[in-house]
Backbone atoms as SQL, in Angstrom:
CREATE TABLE atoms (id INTEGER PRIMARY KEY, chain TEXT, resi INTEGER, resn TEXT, atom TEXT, x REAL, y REAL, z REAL);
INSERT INTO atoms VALUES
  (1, 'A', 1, 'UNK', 'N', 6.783, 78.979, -31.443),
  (2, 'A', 1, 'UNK', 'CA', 6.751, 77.548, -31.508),
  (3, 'A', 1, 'UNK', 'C', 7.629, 77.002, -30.390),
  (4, 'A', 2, 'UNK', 'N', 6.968, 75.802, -29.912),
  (5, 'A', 2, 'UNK', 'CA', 7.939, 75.402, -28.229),
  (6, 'A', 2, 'UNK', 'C', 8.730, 74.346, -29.009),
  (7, 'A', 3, 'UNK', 'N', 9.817, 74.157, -28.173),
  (8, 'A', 3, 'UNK', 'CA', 10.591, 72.738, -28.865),
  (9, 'A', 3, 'UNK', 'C', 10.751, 72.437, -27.754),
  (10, 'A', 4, 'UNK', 'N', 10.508, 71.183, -27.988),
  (11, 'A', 4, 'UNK', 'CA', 11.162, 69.918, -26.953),
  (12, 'A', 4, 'UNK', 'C', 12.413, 69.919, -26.683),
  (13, 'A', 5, 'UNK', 'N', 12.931, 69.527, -25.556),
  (14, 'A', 5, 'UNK', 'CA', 14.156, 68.836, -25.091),
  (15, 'A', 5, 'UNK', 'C', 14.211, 67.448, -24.811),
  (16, 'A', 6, 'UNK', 'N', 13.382, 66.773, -25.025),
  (17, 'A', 6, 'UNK', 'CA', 13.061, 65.466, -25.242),
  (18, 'A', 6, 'UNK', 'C', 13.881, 64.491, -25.559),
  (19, 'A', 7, 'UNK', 'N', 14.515, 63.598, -25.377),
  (20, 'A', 7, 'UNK', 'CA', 15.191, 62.128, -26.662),
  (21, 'A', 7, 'UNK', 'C', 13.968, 61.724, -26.804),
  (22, 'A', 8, 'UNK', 'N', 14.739, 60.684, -27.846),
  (23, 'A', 8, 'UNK', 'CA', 13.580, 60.056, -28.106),
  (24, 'A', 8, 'UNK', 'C', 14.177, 58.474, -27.860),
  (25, 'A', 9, 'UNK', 'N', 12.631, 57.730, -27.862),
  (26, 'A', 9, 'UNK', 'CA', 12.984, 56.130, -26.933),
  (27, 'A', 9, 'UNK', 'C', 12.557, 55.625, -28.471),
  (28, 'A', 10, 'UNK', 'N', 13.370, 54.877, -28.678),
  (29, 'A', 10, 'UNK', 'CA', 12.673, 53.705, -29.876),
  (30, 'A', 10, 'UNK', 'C', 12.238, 52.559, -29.818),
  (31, 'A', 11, 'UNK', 'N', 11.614, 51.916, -29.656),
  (32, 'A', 11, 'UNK', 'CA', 11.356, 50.363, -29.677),
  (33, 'A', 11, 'UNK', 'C', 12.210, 49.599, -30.641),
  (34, 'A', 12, 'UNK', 'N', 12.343, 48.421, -29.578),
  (35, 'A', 12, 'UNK', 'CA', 12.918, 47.212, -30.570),
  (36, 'A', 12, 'UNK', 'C', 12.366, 46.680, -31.637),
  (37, 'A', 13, 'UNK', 'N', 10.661, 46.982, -31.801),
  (38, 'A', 13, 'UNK', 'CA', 10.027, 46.441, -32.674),
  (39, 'A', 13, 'UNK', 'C', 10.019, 47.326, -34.458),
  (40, 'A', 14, 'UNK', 'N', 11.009, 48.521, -33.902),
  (41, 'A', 14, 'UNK', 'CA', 11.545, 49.222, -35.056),
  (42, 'A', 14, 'UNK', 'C', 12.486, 48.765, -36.219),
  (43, 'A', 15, 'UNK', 'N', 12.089, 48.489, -37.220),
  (44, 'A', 15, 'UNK', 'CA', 13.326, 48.357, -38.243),
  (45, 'A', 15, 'UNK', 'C', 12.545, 47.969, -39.851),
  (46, 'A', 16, 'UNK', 'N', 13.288, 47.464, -40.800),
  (47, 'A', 16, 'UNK', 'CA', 12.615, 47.144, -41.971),
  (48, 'A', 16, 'UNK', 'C', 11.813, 46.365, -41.955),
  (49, 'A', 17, 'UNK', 'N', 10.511, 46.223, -42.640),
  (50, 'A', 17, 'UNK', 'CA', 9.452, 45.196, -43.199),
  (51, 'A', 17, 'UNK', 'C', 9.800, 44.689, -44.304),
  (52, 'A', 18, 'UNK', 'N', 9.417, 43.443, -45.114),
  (53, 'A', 18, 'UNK', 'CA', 9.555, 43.845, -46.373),
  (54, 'A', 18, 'UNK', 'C', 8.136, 42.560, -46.446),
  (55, 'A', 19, 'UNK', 'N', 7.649, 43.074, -47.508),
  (56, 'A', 19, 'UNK', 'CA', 6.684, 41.894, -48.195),
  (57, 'A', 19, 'UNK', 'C', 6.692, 42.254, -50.337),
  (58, 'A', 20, 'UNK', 'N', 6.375, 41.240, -50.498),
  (59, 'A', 20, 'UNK', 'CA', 6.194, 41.114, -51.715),
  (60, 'A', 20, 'UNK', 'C', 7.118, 42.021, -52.515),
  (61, 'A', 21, 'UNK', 'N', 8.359, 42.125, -51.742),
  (62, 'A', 21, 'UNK', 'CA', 9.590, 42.636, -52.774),
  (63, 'A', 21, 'UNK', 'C', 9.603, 43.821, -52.185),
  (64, 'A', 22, 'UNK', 'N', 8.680, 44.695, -51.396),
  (65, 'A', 22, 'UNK', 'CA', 8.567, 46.190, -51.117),
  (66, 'A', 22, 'UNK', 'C', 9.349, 46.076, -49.652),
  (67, 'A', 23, 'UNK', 'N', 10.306, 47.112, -49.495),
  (68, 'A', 23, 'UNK', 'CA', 10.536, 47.465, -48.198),
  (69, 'A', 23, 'UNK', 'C', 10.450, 48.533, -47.761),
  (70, 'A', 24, 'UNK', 'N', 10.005, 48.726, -46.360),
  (71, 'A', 24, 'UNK', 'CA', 9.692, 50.595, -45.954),
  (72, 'A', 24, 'UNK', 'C', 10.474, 50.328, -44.059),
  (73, 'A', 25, 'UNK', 'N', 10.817, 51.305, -44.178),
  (74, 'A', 25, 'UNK', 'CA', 11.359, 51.509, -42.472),
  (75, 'A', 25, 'UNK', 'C', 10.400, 51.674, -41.464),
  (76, 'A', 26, 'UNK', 'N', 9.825, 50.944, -40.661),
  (77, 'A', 26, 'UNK', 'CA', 8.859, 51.487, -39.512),
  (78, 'A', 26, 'UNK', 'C', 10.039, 51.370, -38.534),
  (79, 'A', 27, 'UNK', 'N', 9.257, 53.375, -37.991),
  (80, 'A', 27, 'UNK', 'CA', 9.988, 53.781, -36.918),
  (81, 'A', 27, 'UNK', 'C', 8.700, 54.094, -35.743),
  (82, 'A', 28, 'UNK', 'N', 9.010, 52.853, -34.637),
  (83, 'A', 28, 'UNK', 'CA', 8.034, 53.038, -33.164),
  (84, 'A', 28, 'UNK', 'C', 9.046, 53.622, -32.369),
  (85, 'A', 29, 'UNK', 'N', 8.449, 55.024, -31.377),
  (86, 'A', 29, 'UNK', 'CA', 9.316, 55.359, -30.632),
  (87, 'A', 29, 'UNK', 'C', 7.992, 56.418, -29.791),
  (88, 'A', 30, 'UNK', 'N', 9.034, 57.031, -28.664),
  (89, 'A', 30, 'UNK', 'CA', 8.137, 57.943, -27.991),
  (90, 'A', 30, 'UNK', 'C', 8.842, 58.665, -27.194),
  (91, 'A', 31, 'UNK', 'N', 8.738, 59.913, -26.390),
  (92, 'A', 31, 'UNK', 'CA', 9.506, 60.644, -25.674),
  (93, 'A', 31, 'UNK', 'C', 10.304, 59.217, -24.596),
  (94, 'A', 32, 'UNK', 'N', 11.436, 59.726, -24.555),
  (95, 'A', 32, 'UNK', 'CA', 12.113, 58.836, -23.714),
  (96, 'A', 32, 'UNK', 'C', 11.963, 59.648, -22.190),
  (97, 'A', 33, 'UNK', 'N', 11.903, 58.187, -21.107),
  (98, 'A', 33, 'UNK', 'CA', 11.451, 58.408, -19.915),
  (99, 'A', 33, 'UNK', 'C', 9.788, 59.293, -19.367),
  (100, 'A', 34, 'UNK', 'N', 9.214, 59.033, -20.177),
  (101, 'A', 34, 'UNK', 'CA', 7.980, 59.459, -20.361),
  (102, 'A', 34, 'UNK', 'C', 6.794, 58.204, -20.445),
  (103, 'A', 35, 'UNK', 'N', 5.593, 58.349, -20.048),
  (104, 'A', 35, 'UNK', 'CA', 4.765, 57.271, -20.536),
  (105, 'A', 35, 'UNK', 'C', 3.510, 57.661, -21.400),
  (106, 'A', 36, 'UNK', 'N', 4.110, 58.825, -22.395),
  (107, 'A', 36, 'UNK', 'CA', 3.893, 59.129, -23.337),
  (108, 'A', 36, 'UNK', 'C', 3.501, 57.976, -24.459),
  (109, 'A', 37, 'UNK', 'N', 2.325, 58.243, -25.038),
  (110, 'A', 37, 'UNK', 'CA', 1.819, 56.595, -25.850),
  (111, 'A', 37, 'UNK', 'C', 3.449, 56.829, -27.419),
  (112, 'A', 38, 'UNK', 'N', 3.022, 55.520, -27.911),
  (113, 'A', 38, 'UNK', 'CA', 3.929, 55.502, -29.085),
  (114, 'A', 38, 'UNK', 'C', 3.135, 55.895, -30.534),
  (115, 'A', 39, 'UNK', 'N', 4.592, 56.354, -31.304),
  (116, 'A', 39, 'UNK', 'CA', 3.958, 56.940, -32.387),
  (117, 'A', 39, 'UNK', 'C', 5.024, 56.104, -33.148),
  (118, 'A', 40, 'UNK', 'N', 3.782, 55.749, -34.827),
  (119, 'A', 40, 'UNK', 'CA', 4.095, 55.242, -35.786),
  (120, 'A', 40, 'UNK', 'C', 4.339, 55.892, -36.553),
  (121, 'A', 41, 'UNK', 'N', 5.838, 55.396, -37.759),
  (122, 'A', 41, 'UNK', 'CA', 6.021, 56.214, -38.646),
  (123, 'A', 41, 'UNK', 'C', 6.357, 55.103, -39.488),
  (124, 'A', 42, 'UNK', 'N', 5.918, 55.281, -41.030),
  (125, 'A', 42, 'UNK', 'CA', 6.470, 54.084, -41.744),
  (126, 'A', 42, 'UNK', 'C', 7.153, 55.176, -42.949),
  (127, 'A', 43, 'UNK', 'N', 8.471, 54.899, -43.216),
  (128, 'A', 43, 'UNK', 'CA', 9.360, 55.754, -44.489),
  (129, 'A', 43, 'UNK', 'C', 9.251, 54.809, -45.522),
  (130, 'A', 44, 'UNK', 'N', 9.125, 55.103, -46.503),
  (131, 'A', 44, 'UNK', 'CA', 9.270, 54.555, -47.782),
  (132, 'A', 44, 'UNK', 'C', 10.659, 54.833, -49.023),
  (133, 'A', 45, 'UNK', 'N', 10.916, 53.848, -49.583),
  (134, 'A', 45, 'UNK', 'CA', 12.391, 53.739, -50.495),
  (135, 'A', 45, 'UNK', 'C', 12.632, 55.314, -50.725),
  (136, 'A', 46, 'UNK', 'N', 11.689, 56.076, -51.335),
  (137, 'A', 46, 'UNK', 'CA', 11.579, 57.270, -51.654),
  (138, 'A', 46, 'UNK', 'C', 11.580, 58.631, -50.700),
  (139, 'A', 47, 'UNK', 'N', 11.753, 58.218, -48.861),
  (140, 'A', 47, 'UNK', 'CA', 11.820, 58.683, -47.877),
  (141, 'A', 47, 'UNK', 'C', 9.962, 59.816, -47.374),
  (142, 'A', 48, 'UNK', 'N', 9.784, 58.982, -48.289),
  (143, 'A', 48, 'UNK', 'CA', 7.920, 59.854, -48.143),
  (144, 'A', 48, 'UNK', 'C', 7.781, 58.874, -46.834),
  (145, 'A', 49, 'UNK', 'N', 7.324, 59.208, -45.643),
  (146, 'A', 49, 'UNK', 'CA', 6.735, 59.078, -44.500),
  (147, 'A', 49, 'UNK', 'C', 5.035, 59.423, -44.440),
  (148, 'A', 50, 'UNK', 'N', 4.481, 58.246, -43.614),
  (149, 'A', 50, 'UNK', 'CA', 3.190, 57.969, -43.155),
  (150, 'A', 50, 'UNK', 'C', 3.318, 58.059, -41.677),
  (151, 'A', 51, 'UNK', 'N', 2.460, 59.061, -40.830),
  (152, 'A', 51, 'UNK', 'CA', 2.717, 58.685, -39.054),
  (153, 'A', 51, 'UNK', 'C', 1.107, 58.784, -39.191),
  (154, 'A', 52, 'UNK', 'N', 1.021, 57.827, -38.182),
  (155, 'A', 52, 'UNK', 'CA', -0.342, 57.893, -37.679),
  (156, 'A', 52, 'UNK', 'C', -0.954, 58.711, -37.118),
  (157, 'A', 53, 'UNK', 'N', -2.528, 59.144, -36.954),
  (158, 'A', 53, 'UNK', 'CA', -2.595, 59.948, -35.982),
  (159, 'A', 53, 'UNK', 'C', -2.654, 59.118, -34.923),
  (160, 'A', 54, 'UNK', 'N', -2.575, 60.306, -33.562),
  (161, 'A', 54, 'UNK', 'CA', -2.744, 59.453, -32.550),
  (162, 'A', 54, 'UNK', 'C', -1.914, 59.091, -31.891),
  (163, 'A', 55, 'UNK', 'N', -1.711, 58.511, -30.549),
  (164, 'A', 55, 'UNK', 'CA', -0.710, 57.576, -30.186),
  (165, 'A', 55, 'UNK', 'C', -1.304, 56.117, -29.807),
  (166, 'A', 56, 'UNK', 'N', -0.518, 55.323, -29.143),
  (167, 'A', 56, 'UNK', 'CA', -0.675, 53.916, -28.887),
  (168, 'A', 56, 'UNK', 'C', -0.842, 53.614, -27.910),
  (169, 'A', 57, 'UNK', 'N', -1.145, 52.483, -27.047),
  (170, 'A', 57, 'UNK', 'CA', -0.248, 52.374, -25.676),
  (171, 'A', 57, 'UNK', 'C', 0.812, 51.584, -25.255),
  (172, 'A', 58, 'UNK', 'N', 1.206, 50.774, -26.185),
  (173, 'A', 58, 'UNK', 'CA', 2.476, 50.258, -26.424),
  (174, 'A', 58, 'UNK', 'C', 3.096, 49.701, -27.623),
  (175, 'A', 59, 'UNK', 'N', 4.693, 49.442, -27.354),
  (176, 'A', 59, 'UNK', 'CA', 5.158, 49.127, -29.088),
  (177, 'A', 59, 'UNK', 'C', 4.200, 47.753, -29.537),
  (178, 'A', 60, 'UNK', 'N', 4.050, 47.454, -28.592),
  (179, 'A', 60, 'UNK', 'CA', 3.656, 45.767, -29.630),
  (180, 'A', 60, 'UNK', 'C', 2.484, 46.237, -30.377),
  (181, 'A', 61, 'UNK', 'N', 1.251, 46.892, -29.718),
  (182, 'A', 61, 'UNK', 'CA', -0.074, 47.325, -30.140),
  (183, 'A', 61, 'UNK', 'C', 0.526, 48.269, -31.116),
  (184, 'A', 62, 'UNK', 'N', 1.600, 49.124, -31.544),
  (185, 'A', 62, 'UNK', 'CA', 2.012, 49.630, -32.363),
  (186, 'A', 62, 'UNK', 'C', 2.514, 48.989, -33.643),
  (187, 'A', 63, 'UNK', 'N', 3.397, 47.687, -33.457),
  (188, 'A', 63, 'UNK', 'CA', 3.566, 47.355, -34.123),
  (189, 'A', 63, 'UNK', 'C', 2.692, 46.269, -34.875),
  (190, 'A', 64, 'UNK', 'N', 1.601, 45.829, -34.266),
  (191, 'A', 64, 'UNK', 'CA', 0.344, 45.266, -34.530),
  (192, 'A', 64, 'UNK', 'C', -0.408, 46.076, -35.691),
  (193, 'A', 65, 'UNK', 'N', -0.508, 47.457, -35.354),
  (194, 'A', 65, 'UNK', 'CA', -1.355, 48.181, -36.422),
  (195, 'A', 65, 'UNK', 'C', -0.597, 48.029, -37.517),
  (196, 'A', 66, 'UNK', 'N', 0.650, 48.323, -37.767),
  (197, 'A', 66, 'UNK', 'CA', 1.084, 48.031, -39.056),
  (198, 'A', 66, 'UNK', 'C', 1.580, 47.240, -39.587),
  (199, 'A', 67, 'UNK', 'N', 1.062, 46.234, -39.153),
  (200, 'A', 67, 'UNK', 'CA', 1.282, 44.109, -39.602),
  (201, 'A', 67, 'UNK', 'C', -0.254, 44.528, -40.011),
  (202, 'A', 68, 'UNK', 'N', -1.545, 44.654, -39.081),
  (203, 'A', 68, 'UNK', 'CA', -2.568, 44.864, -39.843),
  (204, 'A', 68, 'UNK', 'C', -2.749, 45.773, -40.932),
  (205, 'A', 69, 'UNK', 'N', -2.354, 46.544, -40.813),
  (206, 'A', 69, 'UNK', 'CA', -2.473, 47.736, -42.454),
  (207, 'A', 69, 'UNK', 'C', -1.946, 47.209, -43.400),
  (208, 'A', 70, 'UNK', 'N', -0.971, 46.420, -43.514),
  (209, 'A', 70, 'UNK', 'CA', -0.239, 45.657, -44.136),
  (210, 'A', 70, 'UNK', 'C', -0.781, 44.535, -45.070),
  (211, 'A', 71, 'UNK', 'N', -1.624, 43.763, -43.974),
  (212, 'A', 71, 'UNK', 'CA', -2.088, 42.721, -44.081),
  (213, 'A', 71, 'UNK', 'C', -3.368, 42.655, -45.131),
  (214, 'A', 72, 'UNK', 'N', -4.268, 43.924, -44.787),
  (215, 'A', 72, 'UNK', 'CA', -5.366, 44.284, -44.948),
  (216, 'A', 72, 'UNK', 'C', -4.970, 45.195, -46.361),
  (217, 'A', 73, 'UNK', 'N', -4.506, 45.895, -46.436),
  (218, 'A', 73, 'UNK', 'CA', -4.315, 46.791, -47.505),
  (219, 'A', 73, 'UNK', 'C', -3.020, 46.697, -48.369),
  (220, 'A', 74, 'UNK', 'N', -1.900, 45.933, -47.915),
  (221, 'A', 74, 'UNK', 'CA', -0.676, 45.816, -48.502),
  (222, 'A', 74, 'UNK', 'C', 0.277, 46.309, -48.633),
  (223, 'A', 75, 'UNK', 'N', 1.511, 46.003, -48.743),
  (224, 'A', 75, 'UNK', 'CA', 2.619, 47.225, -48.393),
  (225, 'A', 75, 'UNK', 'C', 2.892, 48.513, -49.569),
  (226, 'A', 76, 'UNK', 'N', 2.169, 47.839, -50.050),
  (227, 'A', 76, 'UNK', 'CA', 2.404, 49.009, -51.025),
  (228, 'A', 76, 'UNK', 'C', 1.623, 50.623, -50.792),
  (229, 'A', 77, 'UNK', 'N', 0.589, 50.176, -50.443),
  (230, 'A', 77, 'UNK', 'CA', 0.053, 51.420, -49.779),
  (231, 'A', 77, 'UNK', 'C', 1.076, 52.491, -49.554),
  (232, 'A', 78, 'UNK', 'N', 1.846, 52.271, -48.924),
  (233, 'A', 78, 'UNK', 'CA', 3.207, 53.426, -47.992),
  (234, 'A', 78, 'UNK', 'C', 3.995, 53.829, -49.581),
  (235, 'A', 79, 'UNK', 'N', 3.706, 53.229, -50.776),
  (236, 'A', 79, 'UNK', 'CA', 4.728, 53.958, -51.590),
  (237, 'A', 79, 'UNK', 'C', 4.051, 54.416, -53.193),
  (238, 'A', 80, 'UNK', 'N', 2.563, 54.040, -52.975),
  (239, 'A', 80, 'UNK', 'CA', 2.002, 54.232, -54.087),
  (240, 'A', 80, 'UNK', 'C', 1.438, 56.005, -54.020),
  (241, 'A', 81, 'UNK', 'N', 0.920, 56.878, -55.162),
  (242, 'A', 81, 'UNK', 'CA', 0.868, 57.599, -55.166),
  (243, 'A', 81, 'UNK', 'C', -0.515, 58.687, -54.161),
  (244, 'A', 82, 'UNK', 'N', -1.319, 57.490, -54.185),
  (245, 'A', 82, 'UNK', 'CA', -2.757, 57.617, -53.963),
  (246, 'A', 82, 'UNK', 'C', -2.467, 57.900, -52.480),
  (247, 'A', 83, 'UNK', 'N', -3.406, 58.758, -51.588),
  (248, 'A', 83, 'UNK', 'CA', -3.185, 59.218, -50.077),
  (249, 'A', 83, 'UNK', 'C', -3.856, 58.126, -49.773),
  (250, 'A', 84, 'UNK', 'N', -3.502, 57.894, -48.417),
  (251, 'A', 84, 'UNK', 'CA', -3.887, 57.143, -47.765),
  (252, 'A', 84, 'UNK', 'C', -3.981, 57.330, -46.383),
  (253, 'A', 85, 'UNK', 'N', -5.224, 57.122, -45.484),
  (254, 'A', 85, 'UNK', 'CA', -5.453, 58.042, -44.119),
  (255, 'A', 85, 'UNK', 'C', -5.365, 56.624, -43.187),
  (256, 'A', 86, 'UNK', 'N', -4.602, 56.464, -42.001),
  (257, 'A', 86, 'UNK', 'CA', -4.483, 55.657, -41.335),
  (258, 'A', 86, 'UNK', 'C', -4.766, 56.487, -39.737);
């Protein structure tokens, strides 16, 4: 298995959501100094994590998808039991 030597770059558009009482951590970030696309991760109270597949091509379009998943399906999604494929 290879490991990176990588940092990692985070976006500013990283930090808590909260709607309808629920809060989960979205973490946007990507190899730092790289133009490597961004990857989504949303943690939940319970530290269960959702990453997308895929990458992005930037934080905003990153942080766009999960205002829409949000929007569209609700925050609860990220903490209810049922899988959910994004």
């Amino acid at each position: 298995m290879a490991v990176s030597c990588h940092e990692l770059e985070f976006s500013p558009l990283s930090g808590r959501v909260t709607r309808d009482g629920v809060t989960v951590q979205v973490h946007i970030y990507r190899f730092a100094d790289t133009d490597d696309g961004w990857t989504l991760d949303v943690v939940d109270h319970a530290d269960g994590s959702t990453v997308w597949d895929g990458f992005f091509d930037t934080d905003v379009e990153t942080y766009d998808a999960i205002e829409r998943c949000i929007r569209e399906d609700g925050i609860r999604t990220f903490t209810e039991d049922a899988p959910t494929w994004h």
